[in-house]
C-alpha positions as CSV (number, residue, x, y, z in Angstrom):
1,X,6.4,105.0,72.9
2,X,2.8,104.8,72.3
3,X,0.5,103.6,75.1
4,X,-0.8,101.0,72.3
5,X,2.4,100.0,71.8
6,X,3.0,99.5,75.1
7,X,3.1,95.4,75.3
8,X,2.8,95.1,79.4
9,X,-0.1,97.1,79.5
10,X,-3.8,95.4,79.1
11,X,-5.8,98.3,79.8
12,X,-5.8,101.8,79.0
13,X,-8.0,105.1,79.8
14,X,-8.1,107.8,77.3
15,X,-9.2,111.5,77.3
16,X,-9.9,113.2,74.2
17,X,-11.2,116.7,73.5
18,X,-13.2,116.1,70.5
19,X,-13.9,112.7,68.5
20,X,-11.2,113.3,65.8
21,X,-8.9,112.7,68.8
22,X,-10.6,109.8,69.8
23,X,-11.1,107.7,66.8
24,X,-7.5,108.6,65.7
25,X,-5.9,106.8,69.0
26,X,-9.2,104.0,68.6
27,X,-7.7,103.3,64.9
28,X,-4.3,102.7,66.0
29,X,-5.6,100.7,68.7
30,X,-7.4,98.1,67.3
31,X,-4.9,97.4,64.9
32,X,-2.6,96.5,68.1
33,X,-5.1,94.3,69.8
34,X,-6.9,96.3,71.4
35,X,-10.8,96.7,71.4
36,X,-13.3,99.4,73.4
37,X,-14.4,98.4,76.4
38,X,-16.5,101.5,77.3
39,X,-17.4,105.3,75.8
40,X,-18.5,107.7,77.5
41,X,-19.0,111.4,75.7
42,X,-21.3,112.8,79.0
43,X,-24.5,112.3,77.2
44,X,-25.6,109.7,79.4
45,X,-28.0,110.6,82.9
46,X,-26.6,110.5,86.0
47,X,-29.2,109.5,88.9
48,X,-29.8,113.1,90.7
49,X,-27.5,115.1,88.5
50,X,-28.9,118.6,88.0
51,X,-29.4,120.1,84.1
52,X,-27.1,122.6,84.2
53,X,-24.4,119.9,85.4
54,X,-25.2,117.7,83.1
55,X,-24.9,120.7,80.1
56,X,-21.4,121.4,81.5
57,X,-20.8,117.6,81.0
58,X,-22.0,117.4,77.5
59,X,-19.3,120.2,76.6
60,X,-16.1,118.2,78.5
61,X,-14.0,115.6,77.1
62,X,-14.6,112.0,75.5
63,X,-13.4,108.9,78.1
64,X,-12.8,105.4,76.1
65,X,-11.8,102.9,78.0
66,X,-9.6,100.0,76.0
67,X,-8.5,96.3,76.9
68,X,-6.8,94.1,74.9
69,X,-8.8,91.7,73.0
70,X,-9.1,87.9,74.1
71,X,-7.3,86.9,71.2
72,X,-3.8,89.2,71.7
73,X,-4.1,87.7,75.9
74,X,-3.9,84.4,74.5
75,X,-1.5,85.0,71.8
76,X,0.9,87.1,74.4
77,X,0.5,84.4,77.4
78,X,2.2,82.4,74.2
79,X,4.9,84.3,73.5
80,X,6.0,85.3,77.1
81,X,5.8,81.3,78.1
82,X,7.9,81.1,74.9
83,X,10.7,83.9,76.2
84,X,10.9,81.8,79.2
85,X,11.3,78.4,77.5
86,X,13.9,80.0,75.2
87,X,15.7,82.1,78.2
88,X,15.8,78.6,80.4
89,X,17.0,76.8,77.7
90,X,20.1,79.4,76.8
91,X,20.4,79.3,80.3
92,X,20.6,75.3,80.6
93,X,23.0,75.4,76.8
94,X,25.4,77.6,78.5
95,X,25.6,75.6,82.0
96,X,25.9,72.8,80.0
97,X,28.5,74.2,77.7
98,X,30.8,74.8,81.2
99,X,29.9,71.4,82.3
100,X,31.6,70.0,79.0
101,X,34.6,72.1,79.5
102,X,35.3,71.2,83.1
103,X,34.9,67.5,82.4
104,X,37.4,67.7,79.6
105,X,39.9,69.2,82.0
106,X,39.2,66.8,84.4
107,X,39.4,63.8,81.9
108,X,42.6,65.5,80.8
109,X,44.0,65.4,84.7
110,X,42.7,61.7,85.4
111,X,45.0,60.9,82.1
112,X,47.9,62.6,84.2
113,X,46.9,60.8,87.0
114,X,46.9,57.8,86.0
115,X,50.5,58.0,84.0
116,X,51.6,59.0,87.1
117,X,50.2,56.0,89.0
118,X,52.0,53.9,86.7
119,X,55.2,55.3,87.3
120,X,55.2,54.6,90.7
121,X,54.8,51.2,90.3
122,X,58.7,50.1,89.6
123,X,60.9,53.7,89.8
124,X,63.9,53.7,89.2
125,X,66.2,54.3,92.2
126,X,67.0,58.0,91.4
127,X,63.6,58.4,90.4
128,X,61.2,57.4,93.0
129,X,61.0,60.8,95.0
130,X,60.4,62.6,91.7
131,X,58.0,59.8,91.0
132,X,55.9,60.0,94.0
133,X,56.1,63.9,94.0
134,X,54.3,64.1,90.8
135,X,52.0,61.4,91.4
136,X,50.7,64.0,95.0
137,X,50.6,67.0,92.3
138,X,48.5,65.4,89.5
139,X,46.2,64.0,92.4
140,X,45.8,67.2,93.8
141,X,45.0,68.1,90.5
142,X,42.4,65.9,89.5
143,X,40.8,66.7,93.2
144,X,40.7,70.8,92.5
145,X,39.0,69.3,88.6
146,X,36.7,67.3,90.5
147,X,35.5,70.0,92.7
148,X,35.3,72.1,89.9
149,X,33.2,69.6,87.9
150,X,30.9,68.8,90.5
151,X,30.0,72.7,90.7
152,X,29.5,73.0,87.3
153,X,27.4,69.7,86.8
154,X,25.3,70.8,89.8
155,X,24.7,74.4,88.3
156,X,24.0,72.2,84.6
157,X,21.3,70.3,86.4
158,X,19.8,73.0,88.6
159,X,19.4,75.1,85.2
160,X,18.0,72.2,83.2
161,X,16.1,71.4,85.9
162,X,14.5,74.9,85.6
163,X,13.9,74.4,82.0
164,X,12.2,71.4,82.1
165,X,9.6,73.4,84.7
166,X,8.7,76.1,82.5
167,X,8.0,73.4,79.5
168,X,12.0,72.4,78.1
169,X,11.3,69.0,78.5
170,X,14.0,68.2,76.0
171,X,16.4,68.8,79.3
172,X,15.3,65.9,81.2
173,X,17.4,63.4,79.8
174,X,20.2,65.3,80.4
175,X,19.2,66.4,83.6
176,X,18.9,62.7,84.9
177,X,22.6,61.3,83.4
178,X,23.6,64.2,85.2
179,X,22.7,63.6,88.1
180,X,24.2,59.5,87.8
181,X,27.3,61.3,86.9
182,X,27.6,63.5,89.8
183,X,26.6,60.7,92.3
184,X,30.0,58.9,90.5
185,X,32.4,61.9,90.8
186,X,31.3,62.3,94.5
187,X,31.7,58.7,95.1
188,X,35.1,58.8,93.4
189,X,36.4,62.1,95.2
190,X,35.8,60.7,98.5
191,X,38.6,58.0,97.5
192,X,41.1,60.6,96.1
193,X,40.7,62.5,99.4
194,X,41.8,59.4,101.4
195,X,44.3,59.0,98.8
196,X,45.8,62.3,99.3
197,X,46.2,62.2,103.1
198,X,48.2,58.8,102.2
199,X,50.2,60.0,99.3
200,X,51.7,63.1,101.2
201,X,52.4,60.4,103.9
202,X,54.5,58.8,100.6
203,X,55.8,61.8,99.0
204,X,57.4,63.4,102.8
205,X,58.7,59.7,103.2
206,X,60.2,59.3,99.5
207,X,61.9,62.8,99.6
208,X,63.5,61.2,102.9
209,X,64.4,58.2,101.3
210,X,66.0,59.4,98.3
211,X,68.4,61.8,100.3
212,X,69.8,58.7,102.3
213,X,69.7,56.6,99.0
214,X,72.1,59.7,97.6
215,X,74.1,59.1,100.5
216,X,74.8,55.8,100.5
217,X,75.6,55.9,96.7
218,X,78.3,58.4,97.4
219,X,79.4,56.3,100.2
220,X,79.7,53.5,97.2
221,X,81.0,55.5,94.9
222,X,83.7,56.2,97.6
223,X,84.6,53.2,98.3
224,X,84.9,51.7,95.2
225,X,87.4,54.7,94.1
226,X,89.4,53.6,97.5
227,X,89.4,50.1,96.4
228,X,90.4,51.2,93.5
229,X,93.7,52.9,94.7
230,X,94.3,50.0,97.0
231,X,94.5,47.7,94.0
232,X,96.1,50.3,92.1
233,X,98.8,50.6,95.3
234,X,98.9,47.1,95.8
235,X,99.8,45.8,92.4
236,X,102.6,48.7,92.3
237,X,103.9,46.7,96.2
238,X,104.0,43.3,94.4
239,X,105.8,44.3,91.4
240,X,108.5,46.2,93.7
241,X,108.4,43.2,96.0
242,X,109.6,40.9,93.8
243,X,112.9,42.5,92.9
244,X,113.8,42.8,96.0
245,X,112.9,39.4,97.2
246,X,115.5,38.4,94.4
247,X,117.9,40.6,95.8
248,X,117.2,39.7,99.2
249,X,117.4,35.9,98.3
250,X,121.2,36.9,96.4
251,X,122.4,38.6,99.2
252,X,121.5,35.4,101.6
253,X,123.3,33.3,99.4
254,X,126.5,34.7,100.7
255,X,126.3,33.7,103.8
């Protein structure tokens, strides 16, 4: 590339060995911005330079010295303040775009959550351990959502944040109901927390529960197949009973 071509630079030295050279490179300069800031072909005196030195100089090379033109600074402090704006801002879109999907899951999981919570309510009998144990899971769930939310939404406002500094102010909006909803999901993942500790308290004593609630069904179930073969056996002792009390009752007859 080109030194003239060279965008980051704003000043440039050249050397040329005859002014063909020179006004060549000067052409293609100032078409890029540039202008000449100094030329010097060693005609000019130098204070207590001797003749023959200053021959020699005559016969060297030309030195031009080039800066970029007041117009091309301005225009390039522009467009680099520009890149920045658009960089933050791609920046900020994209935090944002990860913000959206973690909040969906976690909308998603407080949907769980709360089916969950509603099952709990009334259970059934054979139900409630299964009941409470998938009430702990979605909560833990919607926790491990949260958590992930809350990075993402403070990574969303930290970016937007640096937008807005650089001259996105179209972020600040954003940046602020961001910052309202994190102060809710951290207010709100306090609660689950305490919830959780609670809830496995539930779910150990449920699973406990339900095993002696299986128990005592079979224990019913037994003894209403025994009191079923009692009946059974007893009706089978009347109806032989009765014969015999009329046989009984024939033979004392005799007497």
């Amino acid at each position: 590339m080109a030194w003239y071509d060279d965008r980051a630079k704003t000043q440039f030295v050249g050397t040329y060995a005859n002014e063909k050279q020179m006004q060549w490179d000067a052409d293609a300069a100032l078409k890029r911005g540039w202008t000449i800031e100094s030329t010097d072909d060693g005609s000019g005196p130098v204070i207590g330079e001797e003749p023959e030195a200053r021959a020699e100089r005559k016969q060297g090379k030309i030195t031009v010295t080039y800066v970029r033109a007041q117009d091309w600074l301005v225009n390039r402090e522009r467009e680099i303040t520009r890149d920045i704006q658009n960089e933050a801002s791609r920046a900020a879109d994209a935090r944002e775009a990860r913000l959206v999907k973690a909040g969906s899951e976690l909308e998603h999981a407080e949907t769980v959550f709360r089916a969950c919570a509603d099952d709990v309510a009334a259970p059934a009998d054979d139900n409630r351990e299964h009941a409470e144990r998938d009430l702990l899971r979605a909560l833990k769930d919607v926790i491990v959502r949260r958590k992930t939310a809350l990075k993402a939404v403070d990574e969303a406002i930290s970016a937007m944040q640096a937008a807005v500094a650089v001259g996105a102010a179209e972020f600040a909006r954003s940046s602020s109901t961001h910052q309202q909803t994190r102060e809710v999901w951290v207010a709100r993942l306090g609660v689950e927390e305490q919830l959780l500790e609670r809830q496995e308290t539930v779910a150990r004593l449920a699973r406990d529960w339900q095993s002696a609630w299986t128990r005592r069904r079979m224990a019913e179930d037994e003894l209403r197949k025994r009191s079923a073969e009692f009946d059974a056996r007893d009706a089978v002792l009347v109806a032989g009973i009765g014969p015999r009390t009329e046989a009984l009752n024939a033979v004392r007859a005799l007497d």
